[in-house]
C-alpha positions, 0 to 999 in steps of 0.5 A, spaced: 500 500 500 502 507 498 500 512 503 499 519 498 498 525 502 496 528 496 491 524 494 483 526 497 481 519 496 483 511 496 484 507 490 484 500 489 486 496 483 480 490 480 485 486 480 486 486 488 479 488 490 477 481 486 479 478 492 475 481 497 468 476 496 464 483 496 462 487 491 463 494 490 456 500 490 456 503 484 458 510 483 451 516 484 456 520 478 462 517 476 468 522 476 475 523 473 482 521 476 487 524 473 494 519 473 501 521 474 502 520 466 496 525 463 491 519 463 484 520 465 481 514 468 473 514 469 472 511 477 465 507 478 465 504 483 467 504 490 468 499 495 465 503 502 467 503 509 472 497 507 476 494 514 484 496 513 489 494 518 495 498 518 501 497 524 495 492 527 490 497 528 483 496 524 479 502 521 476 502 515 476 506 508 471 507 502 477 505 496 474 507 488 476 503 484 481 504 479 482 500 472 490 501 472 496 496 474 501 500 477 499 500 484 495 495 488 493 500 493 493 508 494 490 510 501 489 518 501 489 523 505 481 521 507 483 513 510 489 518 514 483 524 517 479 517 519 485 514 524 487 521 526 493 519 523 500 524 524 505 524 518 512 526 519 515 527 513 522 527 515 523 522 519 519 518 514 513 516 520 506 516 520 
């Protein structure tokens, strides 16, 4: 998983989300994500309040779906808010 301060919200491939034995809600209005390469993708779906463990604690986060390969899984900022999480930067800690 990466964790991206700069991201609004959490992304998770289909080729990982197939393992989750739950399906995704349909998107009210499907947006745009831009990729770091000038590609725009078109998020439909998302899997809501999802458990994530990280440094064994449990919390959830909504994860949209992205069609792309280049990643497993993107937490943003929002998935952070949540856990009241504290990014230190420099000594590379949250």
């Amino acid at each position: 998983a990466l964790i991206d301060v700069g991201a609004s919200l959490s992304f998770i491939t289909p080729y990982i989300a197939v393992d989750f034995g739950v399906s995704p809600k349909i998107l009210a209005e499907p947006f745009s994500v831009s990729t770091p390469v000038g590609k725009a993708i078109i998020a439909r779906q998302v899997y809501r309040n999802y458990p994530v463990m990280m440094s064994r604690k449990v919390t959830s986060a909504d994860l949209v779906e992205l069609e792309m390969t280049d990643f497993d899984v993107i937490l943003g900022i929002d998935w952070l808010h949540s856990c009241y999480a504290i990014v230190d930067c420099r000594n590379r800690v949250v």
